[in-house]
N, CA, C and O atoms as CSV, one atom per row, in Angstrom:
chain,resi,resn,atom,element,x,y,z
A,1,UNK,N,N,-23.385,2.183,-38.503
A,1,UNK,CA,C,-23.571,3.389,-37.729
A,1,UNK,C,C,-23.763,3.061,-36.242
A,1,UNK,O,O,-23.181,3.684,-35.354
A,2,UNK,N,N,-24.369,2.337,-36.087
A,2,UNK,CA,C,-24.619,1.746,-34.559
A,2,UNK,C,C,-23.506,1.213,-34.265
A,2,UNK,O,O,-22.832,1.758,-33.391
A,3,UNK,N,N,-23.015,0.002,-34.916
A,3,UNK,CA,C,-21.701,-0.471,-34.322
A,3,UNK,C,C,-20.370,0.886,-33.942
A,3,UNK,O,O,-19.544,0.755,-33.038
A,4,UNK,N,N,-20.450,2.046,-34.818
A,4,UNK,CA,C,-19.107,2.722,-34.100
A,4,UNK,C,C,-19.855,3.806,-33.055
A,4,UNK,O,O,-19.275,4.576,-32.289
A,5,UNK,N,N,-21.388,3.642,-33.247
A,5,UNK,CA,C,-21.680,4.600,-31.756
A,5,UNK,C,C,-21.287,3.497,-30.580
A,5,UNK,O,O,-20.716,3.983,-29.604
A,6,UNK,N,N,-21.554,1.915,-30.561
A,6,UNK,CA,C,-21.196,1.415,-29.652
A,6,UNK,C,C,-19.965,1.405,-29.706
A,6,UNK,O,O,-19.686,2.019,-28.676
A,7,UNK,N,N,-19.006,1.139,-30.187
A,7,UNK,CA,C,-17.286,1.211,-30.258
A,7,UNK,C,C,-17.324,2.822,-29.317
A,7,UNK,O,O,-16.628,2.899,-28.305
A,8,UNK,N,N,-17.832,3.542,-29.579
A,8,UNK,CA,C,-17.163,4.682,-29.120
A,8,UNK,C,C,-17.249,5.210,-27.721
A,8,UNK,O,O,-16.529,5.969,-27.072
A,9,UNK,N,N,-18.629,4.412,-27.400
A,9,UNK,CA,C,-19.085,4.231,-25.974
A,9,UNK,C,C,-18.123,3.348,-25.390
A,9,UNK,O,O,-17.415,3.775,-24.478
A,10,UNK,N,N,-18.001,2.138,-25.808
A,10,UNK,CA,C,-16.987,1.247,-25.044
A,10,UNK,C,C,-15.622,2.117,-24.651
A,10,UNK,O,O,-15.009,1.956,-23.595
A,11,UNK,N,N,-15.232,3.137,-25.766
A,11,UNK,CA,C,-14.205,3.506,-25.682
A,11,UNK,C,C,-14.058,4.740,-24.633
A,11,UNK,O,O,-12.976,5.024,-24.119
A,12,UNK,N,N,-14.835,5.189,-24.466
A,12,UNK,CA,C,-15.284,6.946,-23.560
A,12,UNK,C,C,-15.667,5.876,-22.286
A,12,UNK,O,O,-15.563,6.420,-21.187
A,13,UNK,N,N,-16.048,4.592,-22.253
A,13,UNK,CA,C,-16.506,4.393,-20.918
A,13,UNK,C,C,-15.469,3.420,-20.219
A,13,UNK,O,O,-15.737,2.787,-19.197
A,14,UNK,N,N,-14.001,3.361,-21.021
A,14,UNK,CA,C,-12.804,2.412,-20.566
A,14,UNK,C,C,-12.053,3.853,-20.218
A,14,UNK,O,O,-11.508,4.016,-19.126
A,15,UNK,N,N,-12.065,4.575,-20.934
A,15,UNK,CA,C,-11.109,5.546,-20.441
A,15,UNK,C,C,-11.488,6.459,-18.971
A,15,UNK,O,O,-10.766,6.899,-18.076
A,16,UNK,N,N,-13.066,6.505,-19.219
A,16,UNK,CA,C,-13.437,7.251,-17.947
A,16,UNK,C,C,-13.289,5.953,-16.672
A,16,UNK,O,O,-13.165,6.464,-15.558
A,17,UNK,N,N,-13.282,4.710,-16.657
A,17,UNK,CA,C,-13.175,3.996,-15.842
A,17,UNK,C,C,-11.909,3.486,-15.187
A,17,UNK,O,O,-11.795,3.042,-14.044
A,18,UNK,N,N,-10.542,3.695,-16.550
A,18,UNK,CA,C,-9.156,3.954,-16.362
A,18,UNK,C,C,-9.021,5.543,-15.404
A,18,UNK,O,O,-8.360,5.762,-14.389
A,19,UNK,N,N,-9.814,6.357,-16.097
A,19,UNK,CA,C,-9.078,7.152,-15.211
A,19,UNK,C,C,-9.725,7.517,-13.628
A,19,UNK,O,O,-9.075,8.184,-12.824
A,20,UNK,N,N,-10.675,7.141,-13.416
A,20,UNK,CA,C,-11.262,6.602,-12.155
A,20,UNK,C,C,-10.539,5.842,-10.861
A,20,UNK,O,O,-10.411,6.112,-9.667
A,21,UNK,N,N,-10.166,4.832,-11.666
A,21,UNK,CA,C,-8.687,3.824,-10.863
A,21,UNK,C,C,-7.667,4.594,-10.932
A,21,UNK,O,O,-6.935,4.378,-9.966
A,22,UNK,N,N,-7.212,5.497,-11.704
A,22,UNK,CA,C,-5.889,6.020,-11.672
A,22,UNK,C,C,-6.119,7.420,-9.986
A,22,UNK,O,O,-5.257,7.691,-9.150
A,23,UNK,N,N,-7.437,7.928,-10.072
A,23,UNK,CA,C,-7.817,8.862,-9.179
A,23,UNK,C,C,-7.606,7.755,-7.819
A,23,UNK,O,O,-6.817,7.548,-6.897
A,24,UNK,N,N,-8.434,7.408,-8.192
A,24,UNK,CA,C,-8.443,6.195,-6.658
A,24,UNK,C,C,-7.116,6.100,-5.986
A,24,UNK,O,O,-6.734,6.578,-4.918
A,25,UNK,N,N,-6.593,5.468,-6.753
A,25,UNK,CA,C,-4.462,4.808,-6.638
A,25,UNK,C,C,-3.856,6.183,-6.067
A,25,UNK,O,O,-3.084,6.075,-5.115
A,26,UNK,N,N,-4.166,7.590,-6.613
A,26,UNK,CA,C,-3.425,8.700,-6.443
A,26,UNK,C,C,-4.054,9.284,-5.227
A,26,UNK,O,O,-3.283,9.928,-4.515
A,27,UNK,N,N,-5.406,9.186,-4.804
A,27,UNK,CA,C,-5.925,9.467,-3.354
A,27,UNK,C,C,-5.331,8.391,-2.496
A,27,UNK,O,O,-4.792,8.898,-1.512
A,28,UNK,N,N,-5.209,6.667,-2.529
A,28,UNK,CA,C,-4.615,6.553,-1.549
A,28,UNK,C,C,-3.221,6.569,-1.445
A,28,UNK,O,O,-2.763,6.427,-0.312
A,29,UNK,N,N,-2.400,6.720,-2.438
A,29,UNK,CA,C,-1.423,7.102,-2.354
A,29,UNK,C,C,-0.927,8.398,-1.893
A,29,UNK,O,O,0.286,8.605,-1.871
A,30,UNK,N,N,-1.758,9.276,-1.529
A,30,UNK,CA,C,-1.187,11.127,-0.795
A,30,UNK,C,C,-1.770,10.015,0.591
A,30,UNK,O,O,-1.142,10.102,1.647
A,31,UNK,N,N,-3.071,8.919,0.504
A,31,UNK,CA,C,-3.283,9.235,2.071
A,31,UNK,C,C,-2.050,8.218,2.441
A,31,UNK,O,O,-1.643,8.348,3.596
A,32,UNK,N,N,-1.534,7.439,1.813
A,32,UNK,CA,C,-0.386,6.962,2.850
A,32,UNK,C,C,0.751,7.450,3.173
A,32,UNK,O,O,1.444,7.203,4.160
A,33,UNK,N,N,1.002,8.462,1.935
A,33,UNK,CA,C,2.470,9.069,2.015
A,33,UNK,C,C,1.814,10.648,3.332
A,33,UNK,O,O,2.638,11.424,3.815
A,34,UNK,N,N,0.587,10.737,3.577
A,34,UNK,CA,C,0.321,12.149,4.625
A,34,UNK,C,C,0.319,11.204,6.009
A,34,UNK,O,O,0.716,11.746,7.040
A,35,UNK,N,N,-0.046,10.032,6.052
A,35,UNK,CA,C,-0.112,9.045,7.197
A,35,UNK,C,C,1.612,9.109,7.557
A,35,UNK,O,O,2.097,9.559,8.594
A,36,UNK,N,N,2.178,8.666,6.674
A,36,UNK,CA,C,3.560,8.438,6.983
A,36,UNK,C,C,4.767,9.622,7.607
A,36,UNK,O,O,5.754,9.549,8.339
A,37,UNK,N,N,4.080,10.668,6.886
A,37,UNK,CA,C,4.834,11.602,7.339
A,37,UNK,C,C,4.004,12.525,7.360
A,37,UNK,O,O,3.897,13.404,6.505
A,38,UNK,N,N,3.205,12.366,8.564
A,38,UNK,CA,C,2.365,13.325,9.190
A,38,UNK,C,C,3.106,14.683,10.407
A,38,UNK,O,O,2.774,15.839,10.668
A,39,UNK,N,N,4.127,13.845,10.847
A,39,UNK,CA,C,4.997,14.385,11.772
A,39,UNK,C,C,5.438,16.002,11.522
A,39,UNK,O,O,5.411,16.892,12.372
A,40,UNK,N,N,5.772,16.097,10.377
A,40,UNK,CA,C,5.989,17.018,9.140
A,40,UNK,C,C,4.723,17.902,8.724
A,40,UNK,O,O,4.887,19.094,8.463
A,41,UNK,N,N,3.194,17.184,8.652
A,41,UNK,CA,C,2.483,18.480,8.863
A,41,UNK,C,C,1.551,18.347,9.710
A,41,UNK,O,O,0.606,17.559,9.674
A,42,UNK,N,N,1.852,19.251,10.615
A,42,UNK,CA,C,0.672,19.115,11.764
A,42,UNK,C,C,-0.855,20.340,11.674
A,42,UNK,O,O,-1.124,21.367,11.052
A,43,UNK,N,N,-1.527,19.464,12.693
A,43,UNK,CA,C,-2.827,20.196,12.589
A,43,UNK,C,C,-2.559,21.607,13.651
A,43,UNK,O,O,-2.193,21.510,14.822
A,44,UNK,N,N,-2.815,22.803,12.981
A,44,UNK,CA,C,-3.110,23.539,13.855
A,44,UNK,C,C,-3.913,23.405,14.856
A,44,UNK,O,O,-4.876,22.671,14.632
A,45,UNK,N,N,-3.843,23.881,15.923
A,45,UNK,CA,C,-4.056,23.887,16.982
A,45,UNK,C,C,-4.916,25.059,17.341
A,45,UNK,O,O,-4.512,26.217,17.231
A,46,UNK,N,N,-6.671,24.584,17.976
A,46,UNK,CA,C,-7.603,25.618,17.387
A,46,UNK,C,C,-7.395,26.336,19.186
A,46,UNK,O,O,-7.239,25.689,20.222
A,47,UNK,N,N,-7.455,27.532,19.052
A,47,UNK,CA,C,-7.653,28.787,19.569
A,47,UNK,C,C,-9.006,29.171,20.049
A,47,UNK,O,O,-9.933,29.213,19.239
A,48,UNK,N,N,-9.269,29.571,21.820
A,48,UNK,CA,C,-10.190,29.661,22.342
A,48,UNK,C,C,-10.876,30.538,22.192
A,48,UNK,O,O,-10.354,31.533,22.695
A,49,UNK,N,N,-12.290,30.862,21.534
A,49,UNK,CA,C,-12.591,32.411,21.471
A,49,UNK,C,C,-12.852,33.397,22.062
A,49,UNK,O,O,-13.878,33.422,22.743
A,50,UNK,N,N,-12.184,34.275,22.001
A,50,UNK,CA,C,-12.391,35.141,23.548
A,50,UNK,C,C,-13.941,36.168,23.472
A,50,UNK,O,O,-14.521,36.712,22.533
A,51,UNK,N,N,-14.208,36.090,24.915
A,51,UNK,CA,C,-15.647,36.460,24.876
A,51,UNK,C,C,-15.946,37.691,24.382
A,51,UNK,O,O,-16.720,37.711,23.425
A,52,UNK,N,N,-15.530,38.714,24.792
A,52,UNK,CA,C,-15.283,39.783,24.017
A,52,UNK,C,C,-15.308,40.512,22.605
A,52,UNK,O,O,-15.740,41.620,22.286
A,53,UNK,N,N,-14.673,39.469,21.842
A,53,UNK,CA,C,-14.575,39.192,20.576
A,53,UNK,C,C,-16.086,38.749,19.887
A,53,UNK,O,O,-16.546,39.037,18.782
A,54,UNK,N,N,-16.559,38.077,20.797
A,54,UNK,CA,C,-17.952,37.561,19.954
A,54,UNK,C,C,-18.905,38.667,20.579
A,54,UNK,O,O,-20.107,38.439,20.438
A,55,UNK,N,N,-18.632,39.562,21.094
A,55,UNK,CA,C,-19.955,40.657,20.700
A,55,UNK,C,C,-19.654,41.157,20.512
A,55,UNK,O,O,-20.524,42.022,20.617
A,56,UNK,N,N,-18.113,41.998,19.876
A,56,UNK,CA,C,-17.885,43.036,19.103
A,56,UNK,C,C,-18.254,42.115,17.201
A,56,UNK,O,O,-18.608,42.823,16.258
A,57,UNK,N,N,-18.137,41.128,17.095
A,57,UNK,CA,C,-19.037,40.483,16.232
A,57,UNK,C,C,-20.360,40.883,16.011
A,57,UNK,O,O,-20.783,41.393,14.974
A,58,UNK,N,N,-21.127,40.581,17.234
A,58,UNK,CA,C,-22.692,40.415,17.211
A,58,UNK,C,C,-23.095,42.279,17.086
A,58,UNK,O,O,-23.970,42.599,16.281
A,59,UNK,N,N,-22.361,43.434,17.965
A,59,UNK,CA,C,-22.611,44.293,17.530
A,59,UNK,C,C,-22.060,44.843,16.049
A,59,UNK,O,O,-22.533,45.902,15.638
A,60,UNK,N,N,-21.148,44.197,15.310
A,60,UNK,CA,C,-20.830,44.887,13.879
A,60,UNK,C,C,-21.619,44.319,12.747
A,60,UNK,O,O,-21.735,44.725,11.590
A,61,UNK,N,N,-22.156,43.238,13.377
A,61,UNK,CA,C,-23.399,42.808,12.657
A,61,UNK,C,C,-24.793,43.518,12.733
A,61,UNK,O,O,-25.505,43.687,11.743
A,62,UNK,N,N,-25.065,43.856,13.812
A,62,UNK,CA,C,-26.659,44.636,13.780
A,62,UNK,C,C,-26.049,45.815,13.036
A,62,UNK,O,O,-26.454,45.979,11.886
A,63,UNK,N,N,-24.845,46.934,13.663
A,63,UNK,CA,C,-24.547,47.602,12.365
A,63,UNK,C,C,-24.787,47.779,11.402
A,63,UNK,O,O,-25.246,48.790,10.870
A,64,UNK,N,N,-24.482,46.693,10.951
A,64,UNK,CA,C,-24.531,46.421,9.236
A,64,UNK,C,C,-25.374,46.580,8.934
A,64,UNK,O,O,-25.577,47.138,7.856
A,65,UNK,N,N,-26.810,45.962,10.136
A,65,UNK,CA,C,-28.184,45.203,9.464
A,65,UNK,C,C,-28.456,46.644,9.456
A,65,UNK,O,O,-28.424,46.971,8.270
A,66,UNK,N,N,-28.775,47.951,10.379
A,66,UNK,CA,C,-28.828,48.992,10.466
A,66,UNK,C,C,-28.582,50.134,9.776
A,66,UNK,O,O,-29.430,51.014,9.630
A,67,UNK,N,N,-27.450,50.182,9.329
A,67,UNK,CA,C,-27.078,50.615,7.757
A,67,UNK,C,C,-27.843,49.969,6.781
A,67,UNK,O,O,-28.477,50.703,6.023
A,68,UNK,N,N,-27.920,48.838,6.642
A,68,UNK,CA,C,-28.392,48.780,5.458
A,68,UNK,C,C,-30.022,49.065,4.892
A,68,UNK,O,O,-30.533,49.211,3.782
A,69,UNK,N,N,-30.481,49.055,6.215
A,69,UNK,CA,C,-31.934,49.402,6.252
A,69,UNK,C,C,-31.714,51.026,6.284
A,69,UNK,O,O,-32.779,51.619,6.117
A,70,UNK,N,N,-31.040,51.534,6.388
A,70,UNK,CA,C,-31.038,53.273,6.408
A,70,UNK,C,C,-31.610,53.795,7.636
A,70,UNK,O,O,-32.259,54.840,7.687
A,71,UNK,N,N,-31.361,53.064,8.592
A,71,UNK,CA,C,-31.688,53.664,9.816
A,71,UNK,C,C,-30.746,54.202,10.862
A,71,UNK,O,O,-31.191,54.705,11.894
């Protein structure tokens, strides 16, 4: 009884360790093939926030808070 609880551990702890290395191999493999042909996807390009914009924010937020208190 002990010997196939250990067999079975050996066995659940080769496969989780196979598939560990297989994760590994497949992360650096996207990072070399995204290194290589990065050209192909680029980073957007972040956008300045206009001032304006952040207090029609800050007022649709007290709003909210305002409504929700029923005032």
């Amino acid at each position: 009884m002990i010997e196939e609880g250990l067999e079975l551990m050996a066995v659940g702890m080769t496969t989780v360790f196979a598939f560990l290395i297989l994760l590994v191999a497949a992360m650096t493999a996207a990072g070399a093939f995204f290194r290589k042909f990065e050209r192909y996807f680029p980073e957007p390009e972040p956008t300045p926030p206009v001032a304006g914009d952040e207090l029609s924010e800050i007022a649709a937020a007290i709003a909210a808070v305002q409504a929700f208190r029923g005032k």
